[in-house]
VEXFIRO-341442 format. One record per residue (C-alpha): residue number from 1; residue in three letters; x negated, y, z negated. Coordinates in steps of 0.02 Angstrom, whole numbers, plus 32768, in hexadecimal, padded with zeros to 4 digits. Layout:
N
 seq type    x    y    z
 NUM  ALA    X    Y    Z
...
//
This chain:
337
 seq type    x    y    z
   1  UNK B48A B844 972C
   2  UNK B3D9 B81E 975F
   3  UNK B3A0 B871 97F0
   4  UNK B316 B7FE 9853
   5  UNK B293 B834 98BF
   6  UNK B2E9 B7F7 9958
   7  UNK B36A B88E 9934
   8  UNK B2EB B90D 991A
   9  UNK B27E B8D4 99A7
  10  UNK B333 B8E6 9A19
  11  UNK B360 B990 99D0
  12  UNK B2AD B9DE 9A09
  13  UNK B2A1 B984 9AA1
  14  UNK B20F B921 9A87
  15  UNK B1E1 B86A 9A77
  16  UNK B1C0 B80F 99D1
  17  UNK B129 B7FE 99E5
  18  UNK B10F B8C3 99EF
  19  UNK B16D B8E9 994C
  20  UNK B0F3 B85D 98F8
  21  UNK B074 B8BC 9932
  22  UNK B0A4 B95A 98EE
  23  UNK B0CF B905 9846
  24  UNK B022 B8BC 9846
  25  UNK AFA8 B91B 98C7
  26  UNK AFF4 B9B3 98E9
  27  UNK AF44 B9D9 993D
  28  UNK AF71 B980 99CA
  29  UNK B00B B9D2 99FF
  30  UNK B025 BA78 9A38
  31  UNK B051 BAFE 99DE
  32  UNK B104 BB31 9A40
  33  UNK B11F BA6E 9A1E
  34  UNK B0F7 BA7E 9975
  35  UNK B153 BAE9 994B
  36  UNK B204 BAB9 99A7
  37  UNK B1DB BA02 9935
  38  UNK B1E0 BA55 9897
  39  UNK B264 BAC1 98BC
  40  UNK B2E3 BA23 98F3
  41  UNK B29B B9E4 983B
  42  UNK B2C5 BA73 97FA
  43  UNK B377 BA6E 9847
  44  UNK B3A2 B9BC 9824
  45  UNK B34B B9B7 976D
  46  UNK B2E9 B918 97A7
  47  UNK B260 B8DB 9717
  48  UNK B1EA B861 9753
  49  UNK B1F7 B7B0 970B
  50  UNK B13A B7C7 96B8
  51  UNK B151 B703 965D
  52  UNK B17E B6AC 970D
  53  UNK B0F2 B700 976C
  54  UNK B079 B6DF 96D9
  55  UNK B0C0 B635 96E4
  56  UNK B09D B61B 979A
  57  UNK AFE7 B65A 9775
  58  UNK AFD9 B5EC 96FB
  59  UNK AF8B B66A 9670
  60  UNK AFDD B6EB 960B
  61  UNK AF9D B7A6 95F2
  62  UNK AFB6 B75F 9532
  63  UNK AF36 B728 94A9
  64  UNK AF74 B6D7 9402
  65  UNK AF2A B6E7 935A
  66  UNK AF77 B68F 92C4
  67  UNK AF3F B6B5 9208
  68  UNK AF51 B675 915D
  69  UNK AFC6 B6EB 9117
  70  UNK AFF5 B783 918C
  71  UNK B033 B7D5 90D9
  72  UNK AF7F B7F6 90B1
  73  UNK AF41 B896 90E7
  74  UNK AEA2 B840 9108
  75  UNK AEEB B7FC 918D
  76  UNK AF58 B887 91C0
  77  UNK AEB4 B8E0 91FE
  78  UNK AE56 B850 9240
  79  UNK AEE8 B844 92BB
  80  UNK AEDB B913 92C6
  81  UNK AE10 B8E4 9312
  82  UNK AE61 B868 936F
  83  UNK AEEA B8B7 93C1
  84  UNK AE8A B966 93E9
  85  UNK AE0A B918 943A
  86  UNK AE86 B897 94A4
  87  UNK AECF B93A 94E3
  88  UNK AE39 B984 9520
  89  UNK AE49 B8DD 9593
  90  UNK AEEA B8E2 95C7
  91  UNK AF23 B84F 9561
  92  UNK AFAA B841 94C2
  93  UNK AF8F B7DC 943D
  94  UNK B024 B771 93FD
  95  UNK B015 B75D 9337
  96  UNK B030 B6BB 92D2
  97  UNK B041 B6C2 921F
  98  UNK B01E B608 91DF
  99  UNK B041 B632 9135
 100  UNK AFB0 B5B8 90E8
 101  UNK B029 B53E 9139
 102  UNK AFE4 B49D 919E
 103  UNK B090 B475 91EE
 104  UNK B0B4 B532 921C
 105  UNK AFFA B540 926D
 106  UNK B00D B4B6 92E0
 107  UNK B0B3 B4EC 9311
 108  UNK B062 B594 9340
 109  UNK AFC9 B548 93A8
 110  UNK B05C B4CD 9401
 111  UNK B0AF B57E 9442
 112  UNK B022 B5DB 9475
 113  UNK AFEA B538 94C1
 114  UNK B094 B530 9525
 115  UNK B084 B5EC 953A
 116  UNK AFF0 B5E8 9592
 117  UNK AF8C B66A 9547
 118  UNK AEF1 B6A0 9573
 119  UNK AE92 B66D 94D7
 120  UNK AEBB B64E 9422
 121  UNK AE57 B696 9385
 122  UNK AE7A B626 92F2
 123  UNK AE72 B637 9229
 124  UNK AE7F B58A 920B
 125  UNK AEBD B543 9167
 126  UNK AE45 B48D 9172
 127  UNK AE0C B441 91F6
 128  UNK AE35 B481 92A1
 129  UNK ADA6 B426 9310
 130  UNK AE2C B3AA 937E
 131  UNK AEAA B42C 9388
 132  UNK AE12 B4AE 93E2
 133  UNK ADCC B436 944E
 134  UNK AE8B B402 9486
 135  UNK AE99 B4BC 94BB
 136  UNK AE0C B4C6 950E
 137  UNK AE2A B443 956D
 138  UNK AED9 B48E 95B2
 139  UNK AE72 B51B 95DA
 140  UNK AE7E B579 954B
 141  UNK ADE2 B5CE 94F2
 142  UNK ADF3 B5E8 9429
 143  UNK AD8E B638 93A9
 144  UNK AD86 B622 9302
 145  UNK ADA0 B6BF 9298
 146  UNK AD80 B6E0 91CE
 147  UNK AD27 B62A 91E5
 148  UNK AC85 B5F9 9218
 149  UNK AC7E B553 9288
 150  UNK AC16 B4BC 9265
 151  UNK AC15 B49A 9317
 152  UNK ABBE B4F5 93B1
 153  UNK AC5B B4AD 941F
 154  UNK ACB1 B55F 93F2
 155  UNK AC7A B611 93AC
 156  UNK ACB5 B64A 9327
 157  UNK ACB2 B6FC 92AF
 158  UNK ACA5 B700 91F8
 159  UNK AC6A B73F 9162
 160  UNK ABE0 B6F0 90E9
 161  UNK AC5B B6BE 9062
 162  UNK ABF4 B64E 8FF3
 163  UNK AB80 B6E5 8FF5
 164  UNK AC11 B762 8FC2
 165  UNK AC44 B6D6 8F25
 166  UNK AB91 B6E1 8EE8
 167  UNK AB92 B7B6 8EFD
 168  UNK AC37 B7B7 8E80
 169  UNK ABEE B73D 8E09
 170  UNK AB4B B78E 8DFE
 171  UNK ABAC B836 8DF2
 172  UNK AC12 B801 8D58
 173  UNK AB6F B7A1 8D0B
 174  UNK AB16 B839 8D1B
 175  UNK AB90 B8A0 8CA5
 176  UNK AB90 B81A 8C3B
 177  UNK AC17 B79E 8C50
 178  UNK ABE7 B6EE 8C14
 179  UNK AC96 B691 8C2E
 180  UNK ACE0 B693 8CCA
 181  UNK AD6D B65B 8D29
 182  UNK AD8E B65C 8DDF
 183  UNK AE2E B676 8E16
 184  UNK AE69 B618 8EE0
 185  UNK AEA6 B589 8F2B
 186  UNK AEC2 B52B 8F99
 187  UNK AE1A B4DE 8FA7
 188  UNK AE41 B497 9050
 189  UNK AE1D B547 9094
 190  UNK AD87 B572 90BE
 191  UNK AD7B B619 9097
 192  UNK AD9E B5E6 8FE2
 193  UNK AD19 B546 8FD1
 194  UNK ACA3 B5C1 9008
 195  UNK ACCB B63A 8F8E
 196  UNK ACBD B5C7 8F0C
 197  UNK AC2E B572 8F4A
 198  UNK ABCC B62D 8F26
 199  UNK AC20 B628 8E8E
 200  UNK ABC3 B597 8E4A
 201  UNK AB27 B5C3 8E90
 202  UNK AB27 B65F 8E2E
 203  UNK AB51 B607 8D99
 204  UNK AACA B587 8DA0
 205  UNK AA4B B5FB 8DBE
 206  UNK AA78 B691 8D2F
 207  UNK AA0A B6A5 8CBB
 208  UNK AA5F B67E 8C0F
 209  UNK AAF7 B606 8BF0
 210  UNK AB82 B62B 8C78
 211  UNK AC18 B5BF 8C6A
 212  UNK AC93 B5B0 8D04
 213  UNK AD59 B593 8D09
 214  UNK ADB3 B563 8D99
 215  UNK AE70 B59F 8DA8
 216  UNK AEA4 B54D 8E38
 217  UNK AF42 B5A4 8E8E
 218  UNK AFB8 B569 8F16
 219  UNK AFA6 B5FE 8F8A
 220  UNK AF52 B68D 8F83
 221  UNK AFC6 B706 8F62
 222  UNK AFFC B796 8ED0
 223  UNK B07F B72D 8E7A
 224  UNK AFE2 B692 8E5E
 225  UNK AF83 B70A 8E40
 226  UNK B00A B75A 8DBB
 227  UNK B019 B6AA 8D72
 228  UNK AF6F B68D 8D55
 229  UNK AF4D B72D 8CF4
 230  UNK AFF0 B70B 8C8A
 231  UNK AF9D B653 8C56
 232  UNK AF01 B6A3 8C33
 233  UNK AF53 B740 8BC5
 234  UNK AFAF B6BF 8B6E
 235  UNK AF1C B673 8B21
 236  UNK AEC6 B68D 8A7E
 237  UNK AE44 B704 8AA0
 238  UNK ADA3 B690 8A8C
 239  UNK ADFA B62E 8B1C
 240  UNK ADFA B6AA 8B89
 241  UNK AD7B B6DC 8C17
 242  UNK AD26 B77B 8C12
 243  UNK AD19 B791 8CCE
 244  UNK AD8A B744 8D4B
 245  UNK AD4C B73D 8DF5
 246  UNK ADED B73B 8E7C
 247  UNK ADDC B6DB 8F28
 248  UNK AE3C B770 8F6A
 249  UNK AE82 B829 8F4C
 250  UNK AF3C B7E3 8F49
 251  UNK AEFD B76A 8EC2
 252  UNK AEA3 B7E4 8E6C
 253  UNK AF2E B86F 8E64
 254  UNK AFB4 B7DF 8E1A
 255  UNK AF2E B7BC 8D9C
 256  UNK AF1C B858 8D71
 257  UNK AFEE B870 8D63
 258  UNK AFE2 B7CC 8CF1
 259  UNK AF68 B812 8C76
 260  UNK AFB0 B89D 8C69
 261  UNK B041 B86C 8C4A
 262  UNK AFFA B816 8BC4
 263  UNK AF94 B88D 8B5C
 264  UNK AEF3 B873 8B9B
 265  UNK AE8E B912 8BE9
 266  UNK AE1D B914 8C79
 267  UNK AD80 B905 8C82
 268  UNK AD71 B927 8BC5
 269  UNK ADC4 B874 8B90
 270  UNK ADB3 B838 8C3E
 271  UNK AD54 B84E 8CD6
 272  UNK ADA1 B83D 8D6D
 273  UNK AD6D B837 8E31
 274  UNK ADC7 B800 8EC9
 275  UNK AD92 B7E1 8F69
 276  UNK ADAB B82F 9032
 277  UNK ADC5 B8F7 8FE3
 278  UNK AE49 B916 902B
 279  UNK AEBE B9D5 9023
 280  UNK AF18 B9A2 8F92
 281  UNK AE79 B95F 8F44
 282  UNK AE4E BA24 8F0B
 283  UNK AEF5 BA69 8EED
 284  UNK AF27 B9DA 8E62
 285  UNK AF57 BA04 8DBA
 286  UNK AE9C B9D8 8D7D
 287  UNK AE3C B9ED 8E2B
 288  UNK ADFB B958 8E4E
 289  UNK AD49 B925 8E77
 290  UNK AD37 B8BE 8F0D
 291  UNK ACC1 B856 8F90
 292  UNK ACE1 B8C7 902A
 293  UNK ACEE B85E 90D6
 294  UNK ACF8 B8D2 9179
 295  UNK ADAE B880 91B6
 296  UNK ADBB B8ED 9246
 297  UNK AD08 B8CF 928C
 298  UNK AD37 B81A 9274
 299  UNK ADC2 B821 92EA
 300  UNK AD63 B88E 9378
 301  UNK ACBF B819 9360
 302  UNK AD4E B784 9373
 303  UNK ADAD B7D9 9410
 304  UNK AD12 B7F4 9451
 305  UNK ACDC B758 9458
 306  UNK AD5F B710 949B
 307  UNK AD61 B797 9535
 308  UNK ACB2 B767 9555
 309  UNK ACDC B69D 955A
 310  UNK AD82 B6BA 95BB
 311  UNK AD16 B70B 9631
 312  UNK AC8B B69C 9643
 313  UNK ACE3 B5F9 9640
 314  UNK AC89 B54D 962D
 315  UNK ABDE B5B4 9620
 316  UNK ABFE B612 959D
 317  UNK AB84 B5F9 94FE
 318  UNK ABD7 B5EC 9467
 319  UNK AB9D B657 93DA
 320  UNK ABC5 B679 9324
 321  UNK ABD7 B721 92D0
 322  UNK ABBA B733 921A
 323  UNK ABDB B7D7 91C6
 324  UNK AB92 B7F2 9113
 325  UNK AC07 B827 907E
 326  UNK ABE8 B8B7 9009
 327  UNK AC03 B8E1 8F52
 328  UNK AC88 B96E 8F22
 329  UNK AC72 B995 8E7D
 330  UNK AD08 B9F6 8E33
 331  UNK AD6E BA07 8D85
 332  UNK AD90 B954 8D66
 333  UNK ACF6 B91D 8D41
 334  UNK ACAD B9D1 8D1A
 335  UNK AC63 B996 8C5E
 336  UNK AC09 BA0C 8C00
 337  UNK AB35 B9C2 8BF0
//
């Protein structure tokens, strides 16, 4: 049975209004009153109805954040930033996992839209301009995260990822790989153009003959990655790249399963270097070099701003935060000089 406030408010004697108080200023009431409230709550085992009072507020203590592929540890600690620094506020964050899924993305912004959240951070598989400014006009501020924005109508947090392309491919010309392939797909995400677009910078500007595959891949995930090092094992060995460059560790780890699997050692046969560094990235069979990007930082810096435009309303000044990858140089693409 649920027990209403009505009944606690008659079992300690006090008007509803008083036990709303205590639920929600307890300053305001004194302490002998105080205490006789919670102990009727106590008695009767009432729970406040947090959704209907949210509801009559018309804002929720809630912030939603929906990624690509919640499967990717990447992600896993960019919603860790997120979600520690959301505490530190008071707020929750309700996670969306779009799964590189148009469909399933809108149906998560059409619930947090209905849920009333505070604000929305976003890892947007294409184009998400009309869907943000739709929020924002119910009220509803949203940051772009692992993305930059082309726009100053929103902030956004990301990292330089044609930058982090051009670091691997300058890392695998620079021990000497002169056929490469990069390994990712879908090109309709950013994160992946952009990678690709550093990719061919590199290549245009190495010194000596550099030629460039492109293994396109449907997701970017360990089994296309898997596949993708099983075609290129099963080639005739002048066919073959001698570096592969990954759009991301879960690509690069099911690459490195697939040559494996065929016969072909890294980084003697084949180079190999993924992208994000994340945990597993170290621990795998042949530890695997990587471009680091800080995900936590990139869910506090995102969080953050988010706080700050919640806060400040229509006079908030949008910004954009760009964090710089890094090189991690480890065993799979350790080649002797």
């Amino acid at each position: 049975m649920v027990v209403s406030v009505r009944e606690v408010a008659a079992l300690a004697g006090v008007s509803v209004g008083t036990v709303s108080n205590v639920l929600n200023r307890p300053e305001k009431v004194a302490d002998e009153t105080v205490e006789r409230v919670r102990g009727a709550i106590a008695q009767l085992g009432f729970v406040r109805n947090d959704a209907a009072r949210q509801l009559r507020a018309g804002r929720s203590r809630s912030l939603g954040l929906i990624v690509l592929d919640v499967g990717n540890p990447f992600f896993t600690d960019l919603a860790r930033g997120a979600e520690d620094k959301a505490a530190e506020a008071g707020l929750s964050v309700l996670l969306g996992n779009s799964d590189e899924n148009a469909d399933r993305e809108s149906a998560y912004l059409d619930l947090f839209e209905e849920q009333r959240v505070n604000g929305v951070l976003l890892s947007p598989i294409g184009d998400a301009t009309d869907r943000i400014a739709r929020l924002r006009a119910r009220g509803i501020p949203t940051v772009l995260v692992d993305r930059p924005s082309d726009t100053t109508s929103f902030s956004s947090v990301s990292v330089d990822d044609v930058l982090g392309g051009t670091i691997a491919v300058e890392h695998l010309t620079a021990i000497g790989c002169r056929s490469l392939a990069f390994v990712g797909g879908p090109q309709r995400i950013r994160q992946v153009s952009d990678r690709l677009d550093g990719v061919r910078r590199a290549v245009a500007s190495a010194d000596g003959g550099v030629r460039l595959e492109i293994i396109d891949t449907d997701s970017l995930t360990v089994l296309q990655g898997r596949r993708a090092g099983l075609a290129i094992g099963g080639r005739a060995a002048s066919e073959r790249p001698d570096g592969v460059f990954a759009a991301n560790d879960l690509l690069a780890l099911g690459v490195l399963q697939g040559l494996s699997a065929s016969g072909i050692r890294v980084p003697d046969d084949i180079a190999l270097i993924g992208y994000d560094d994340i945990e597993f990235a170290a621990s795998a069979s042949v530890a695997l070099s990587s471009v680091k990007q800080p995900a936590r930082m990139i869910g506090e810096a995102a969080l953050q701003l988010l706080l700050d435009e919640i806060e400040a309303g229509d006079a908030f000044e949008h910004r954009h935060v760009r964090f710089e990858p890094e090189l991690v140089a480890r065993e799979s693409t350790a080649r002797p000089s």
